[in-house]
C-alpha positions in Angstrom: -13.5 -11.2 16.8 -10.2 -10.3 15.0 -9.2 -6.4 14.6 -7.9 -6.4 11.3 -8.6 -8.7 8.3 -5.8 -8.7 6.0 -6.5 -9.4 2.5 -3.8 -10.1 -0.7 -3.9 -11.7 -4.0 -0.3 -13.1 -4.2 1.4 -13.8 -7.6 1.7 -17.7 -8.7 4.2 -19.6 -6.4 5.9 -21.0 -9.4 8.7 -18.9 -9.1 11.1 -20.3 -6.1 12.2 -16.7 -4.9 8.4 -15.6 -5.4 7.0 -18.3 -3.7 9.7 -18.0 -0.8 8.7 -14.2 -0.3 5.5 -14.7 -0.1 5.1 -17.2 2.4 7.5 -15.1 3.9 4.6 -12.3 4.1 2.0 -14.5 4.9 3.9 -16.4 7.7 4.3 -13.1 9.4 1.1 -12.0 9.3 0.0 -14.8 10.8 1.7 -14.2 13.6 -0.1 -11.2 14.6 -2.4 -10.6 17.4 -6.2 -9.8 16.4 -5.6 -10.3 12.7 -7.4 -12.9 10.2 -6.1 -13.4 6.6 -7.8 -13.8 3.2 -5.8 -14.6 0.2 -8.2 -14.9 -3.0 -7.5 -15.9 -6.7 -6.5 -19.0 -8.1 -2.8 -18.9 -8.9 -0.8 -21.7 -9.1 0.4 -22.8 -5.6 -2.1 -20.7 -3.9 -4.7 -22.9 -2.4 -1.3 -25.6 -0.7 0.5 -22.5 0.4 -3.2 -20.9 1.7 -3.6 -24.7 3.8 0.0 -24.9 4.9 -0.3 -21.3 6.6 -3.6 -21.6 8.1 -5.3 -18.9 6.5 -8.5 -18.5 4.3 -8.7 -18.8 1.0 -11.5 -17.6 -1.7 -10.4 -18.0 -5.3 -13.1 -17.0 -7.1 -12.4 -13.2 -8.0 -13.7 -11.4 -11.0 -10.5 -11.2 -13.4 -10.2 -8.8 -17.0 -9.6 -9.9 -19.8 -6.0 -11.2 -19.3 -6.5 -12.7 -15.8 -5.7 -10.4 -13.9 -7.8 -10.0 -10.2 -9.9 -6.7 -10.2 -9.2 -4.8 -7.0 -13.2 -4.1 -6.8 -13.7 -7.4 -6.6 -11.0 -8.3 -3.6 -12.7 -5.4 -1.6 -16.1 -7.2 -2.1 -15.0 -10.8 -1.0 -13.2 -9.5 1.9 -15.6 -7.1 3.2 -18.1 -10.6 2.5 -15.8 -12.9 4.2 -13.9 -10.9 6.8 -15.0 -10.8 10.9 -13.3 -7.6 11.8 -14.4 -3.6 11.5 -11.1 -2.9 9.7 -10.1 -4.3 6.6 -6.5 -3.8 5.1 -5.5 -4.5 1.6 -1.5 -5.6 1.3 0.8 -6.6 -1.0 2.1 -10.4 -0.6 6.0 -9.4 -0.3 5.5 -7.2 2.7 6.6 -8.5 6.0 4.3 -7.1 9.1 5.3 -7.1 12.6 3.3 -6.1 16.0 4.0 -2.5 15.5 1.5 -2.6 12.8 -1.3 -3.7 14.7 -0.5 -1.2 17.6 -0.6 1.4 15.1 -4.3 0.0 13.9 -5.2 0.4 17.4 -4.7 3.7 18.0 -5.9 4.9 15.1 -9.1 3.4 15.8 -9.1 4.8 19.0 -8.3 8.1 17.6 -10.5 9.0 14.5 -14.0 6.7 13.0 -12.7 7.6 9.6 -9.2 6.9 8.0 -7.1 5.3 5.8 -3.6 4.4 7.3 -0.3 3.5 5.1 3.1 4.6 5.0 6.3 4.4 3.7 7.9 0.8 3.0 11.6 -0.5 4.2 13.4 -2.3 0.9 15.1 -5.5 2.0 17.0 -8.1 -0.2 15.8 -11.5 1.4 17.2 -14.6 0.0 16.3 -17.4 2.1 13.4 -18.3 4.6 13.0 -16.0 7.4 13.4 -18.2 11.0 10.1 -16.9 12.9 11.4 -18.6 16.5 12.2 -16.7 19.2 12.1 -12.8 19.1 12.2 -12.3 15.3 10.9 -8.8 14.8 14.0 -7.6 16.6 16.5 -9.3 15.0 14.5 -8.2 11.4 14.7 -4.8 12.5 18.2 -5.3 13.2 19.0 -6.7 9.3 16.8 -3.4 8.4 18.7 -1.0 10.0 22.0 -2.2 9.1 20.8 -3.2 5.1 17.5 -2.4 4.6 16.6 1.3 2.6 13.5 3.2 3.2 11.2 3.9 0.2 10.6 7.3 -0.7 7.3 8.6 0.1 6.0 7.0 -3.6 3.6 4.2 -4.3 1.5 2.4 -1.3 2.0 -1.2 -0.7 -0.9 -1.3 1.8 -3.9 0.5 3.0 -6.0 -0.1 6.5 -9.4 1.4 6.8 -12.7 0.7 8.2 -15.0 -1.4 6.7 -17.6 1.0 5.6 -15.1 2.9 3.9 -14.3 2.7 0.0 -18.0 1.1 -0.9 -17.0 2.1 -4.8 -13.9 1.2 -6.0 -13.4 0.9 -9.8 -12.6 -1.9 -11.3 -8.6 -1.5 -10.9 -6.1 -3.9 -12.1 -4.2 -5.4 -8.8 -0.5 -5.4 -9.4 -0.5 -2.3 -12.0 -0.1 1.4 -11.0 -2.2 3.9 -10.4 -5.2 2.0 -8.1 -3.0 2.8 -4.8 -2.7 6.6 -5.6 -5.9 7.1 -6.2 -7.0 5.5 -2.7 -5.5 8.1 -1.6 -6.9 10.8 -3.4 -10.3 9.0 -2.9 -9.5 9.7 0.6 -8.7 13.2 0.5 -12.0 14.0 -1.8 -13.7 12.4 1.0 -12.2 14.2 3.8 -11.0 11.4 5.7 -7.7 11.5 7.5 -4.6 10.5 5.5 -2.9 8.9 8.0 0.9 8.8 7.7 2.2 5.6 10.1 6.4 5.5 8.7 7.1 7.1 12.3 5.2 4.3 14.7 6.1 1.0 12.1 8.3 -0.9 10.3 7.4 -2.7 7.3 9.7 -4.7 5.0 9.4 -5.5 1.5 11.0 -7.7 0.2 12.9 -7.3 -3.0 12.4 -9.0 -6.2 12.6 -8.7 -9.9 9.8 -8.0 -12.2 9.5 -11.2 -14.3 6.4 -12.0 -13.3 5.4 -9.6 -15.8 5.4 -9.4 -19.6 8.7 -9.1 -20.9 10.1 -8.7 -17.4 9.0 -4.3 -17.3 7.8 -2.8 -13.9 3.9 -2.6 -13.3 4.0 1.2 -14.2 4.8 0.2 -17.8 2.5 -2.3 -18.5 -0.4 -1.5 -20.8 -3.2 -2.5 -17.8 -1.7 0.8 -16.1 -3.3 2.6 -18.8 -6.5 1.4 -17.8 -6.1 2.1 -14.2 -5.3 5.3 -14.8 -8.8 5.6 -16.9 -10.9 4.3 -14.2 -9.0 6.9 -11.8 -10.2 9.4 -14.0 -7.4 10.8 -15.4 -3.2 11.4 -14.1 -4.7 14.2 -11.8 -6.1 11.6 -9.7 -2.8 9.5 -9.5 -0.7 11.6 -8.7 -1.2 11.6 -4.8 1.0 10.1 -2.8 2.5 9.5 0.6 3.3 13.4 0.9 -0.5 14.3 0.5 -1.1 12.5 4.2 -2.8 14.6 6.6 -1.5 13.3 9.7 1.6 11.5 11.3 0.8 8.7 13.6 4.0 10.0 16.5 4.0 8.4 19.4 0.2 7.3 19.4 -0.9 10.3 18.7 -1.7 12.6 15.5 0.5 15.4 14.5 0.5 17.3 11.5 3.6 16.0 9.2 6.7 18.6 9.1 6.8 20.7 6.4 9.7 20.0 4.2 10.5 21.6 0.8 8.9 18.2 -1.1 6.0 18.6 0.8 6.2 22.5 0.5 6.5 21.8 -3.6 3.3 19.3 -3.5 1.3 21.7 -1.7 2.0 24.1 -4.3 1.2 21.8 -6.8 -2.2 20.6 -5.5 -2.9 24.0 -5.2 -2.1 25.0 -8.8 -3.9 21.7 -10.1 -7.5 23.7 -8.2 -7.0 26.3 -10.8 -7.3 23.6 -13.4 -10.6 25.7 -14.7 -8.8 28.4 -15.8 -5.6 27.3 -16.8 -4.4 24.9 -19.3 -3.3 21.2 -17.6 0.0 21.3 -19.9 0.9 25.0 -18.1 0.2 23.9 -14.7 2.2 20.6 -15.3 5.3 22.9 -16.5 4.7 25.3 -13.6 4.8 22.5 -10.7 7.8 20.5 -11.9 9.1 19.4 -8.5 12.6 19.9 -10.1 12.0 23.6 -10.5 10.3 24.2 -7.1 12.5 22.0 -4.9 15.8 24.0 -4.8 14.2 26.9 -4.6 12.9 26.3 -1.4 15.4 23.6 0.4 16.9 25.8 2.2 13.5 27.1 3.8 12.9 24.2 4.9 15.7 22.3 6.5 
């Protein structure tokens, strides 16, 4: 039985450098230990790339109106179709390497209840990546010498147990919003956050955004608006990496340093709880990360 199931629903392989990302992604996840992979949807290329790589795929997902996959749906098939007690939700441009199922492992082993993500390395990637030999060092290598980490915004995956996030709304895959509010979902909850940037190394890979209409970023497109409805609101997307309760150090949890961003998010969650008695607009104007940050850098060095 396989630790992890990995599930994605990868863009059309129509586009070359698209395509050649992508099999990238899925290449490398194949290559883990104790890890099964689901790729659902029917875009074009799908189903030959799914064959060539060995991995399962289901493309019957419930869609909206213009086609899209719902993320409710993905979590449904996988948690239908999937062999393993954790399930992990990915995007299909992100390169995994055995650090990432070390890190599954010892969060298991460490709390019943979690979500784990973290912070993603940027990585332009122009050709086929050569999976012979000892490849994850000589990726690291390329990341460290070219490669950018993320800030601490926007989640490209998230690993959890299987009995965990039984109702998610019917999000748009590919749009903004869903992945914040996993996390807040996870907060409300009181499950641990679990930040693993620390303990692994995970590579996107970059690429444009003309996959979408008229070529904007995902946080622009009109299905965002939606996304943020089913969240319930810009309160509930605005968590991000920062709001993690724990560090995964070492292979063991630690509460994450407190640094003046995380200082300034604090402040702000804790001005959003007064939300009862003061206007939204006023609290927004009063937790401006902007205003807040300077002030307390140097506290917090």
């Amino acid at each position: 039985m396989p630790l992890i199931t990995l599930f994605s629903a990868p863009k059309p392989f129509t586009n070359p450098h698209i395509a050649m990302i992508q099999r990238n992604a899925i290449r490398s996840w194949t290559l883990l230990p104790d890890v099964e992979v689901i790729l659902l949807g029917e875009e074009e290329g799908l189903a030959e790339a799914a064959k060539d790589l060995g991995v399962k795929h289901i493309p019957h997902v419930a869609r909206n109106e213009s086609g899209t996959p719902l993320i409710s749906s993905m979590f449904q098939l996988a948690r239908e179709n999937s062999h393993s007690e954790l399930l992990c939700i990915i995007n299909a441009d992100m390169i995994l390497m055995p650090d990432f199922v070390e890190a599954a492992k010892q969060a298991v082993n460490l709390k019943n209840k979690f979500v784990l993500l973290s912070q993603r390395w940027d990585l332009d990637i122009t050709s086929p990546l050569d999976f012979s030999g000892d490849w994850p060092h000589g990726l690291r290598s390329t990341v460290n010498g070219q490669g950018q980490l993320h800030r601490p915004a926007g989640s490209d995956f998230f690993l959890f147990p299987k009995k965990s996030y039984q109702d998610i709304p019917d999000f748009i895959i590919g749009r903004a919003g869903w992945d914040n509010w996993m996390i807040y979902k996870a907060r409300k909850e009181g499950w641990p956050v679990i930040d693993c940037t620390p303990s692994v190394m995970i590579v996107h890979q970059n690429h444009d955004y003309s996959h979408l209409p008229e070529g904007k970023p995902h946080y622009e497109h009109p299905d965002t608006n939606e996304n943020i409805r089913l969240a319930g609101g810009q309160a509930n997307i605005r968590y991000t990496i920062l709001d993690s309760t724990h560090q995964l150090v070492d292979g063991k949890l630690v509460r994450p340093k407190m640094t003046s961003l995380r200082f300034t998010r604090r402040f702000e969650l804790f001005l959003r709880s007064l939300i009862f008695f003061l206007p939204e607009k006023t609290i927004e104007n009063i937790a401006r990360p902007k205003r807040w940050e300077k002030r307390f850098r140097k506290l917090f060095k």
